[in-house]
C-alpha positions as CSV (number, residue, x, y, z in Angstrom):
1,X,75.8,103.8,116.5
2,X,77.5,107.4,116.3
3,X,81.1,107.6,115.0
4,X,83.2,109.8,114.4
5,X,85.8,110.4,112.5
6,X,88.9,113.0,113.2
7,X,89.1,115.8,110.4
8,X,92.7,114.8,109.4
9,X,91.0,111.4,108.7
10,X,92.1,109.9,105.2
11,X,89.1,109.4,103.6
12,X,88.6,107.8,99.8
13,X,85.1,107.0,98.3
14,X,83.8,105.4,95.5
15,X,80.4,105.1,93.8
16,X,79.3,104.0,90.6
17,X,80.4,106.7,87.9
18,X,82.3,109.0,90.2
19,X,79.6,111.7,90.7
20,X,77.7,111.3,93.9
21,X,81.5,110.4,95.0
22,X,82.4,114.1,94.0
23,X,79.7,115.5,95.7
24,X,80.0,113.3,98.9
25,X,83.4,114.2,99.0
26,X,82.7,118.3,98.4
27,X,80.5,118.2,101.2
28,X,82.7,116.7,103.6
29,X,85.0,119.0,102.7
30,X,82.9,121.9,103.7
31,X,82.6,120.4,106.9
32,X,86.4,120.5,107.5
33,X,87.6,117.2,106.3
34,X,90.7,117.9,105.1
35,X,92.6,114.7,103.3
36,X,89.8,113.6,101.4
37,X,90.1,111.5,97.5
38,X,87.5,109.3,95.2
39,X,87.7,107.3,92.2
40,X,86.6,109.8,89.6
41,X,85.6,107.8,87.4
42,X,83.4,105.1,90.0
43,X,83.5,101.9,89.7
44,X,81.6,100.8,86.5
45,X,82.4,104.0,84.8
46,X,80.8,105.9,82.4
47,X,77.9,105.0,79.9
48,X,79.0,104.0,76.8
49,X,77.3,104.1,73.6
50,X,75.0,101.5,73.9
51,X,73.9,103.0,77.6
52,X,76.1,100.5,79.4
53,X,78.7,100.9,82.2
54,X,82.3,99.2,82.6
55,X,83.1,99.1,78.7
56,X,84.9,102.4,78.7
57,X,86.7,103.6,82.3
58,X,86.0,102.8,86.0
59,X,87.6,100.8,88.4
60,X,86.4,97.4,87.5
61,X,87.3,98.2,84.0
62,X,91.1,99.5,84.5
63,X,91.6,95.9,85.9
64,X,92.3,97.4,89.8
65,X,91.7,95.0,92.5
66,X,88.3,94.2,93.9
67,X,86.8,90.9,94.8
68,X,82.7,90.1,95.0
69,X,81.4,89.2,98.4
């Protein structure tokens, strides 16, 4: 399936700690995607001292809606 998506599109993504997000988004932005946002910090955040995610920041930590499937 091929779809397409109009360069005005508004476009927000999300990963786990925020940097494949960043780059995702900087590359869509070089192909002329113009109105495009992600969750800097992802959604489990960043390690913490004990090398685990969601204790310090991210989306499942600030308490911002999500739901498990």
């Amino acid at each position: 399936m091929d779809t397409h998506y109009p360069l005005d599109a508004e476009i927000i993504l999300i990963g786990r700690a925020g940097r494949l997000s960043m780059e995702a988004g900087e590359l869509l932005i070089k192909k002329g995607f113009k109105n495009i946002a992600h969750i800097t910090t992802g959604f489990e955040g960043d390690l913490d001292a004990n090398k685990h995610r969601g204790n310090i920041n991210g989306w499942s930590h600030d308490d911002l809606p999500w739901e498990q499937c």
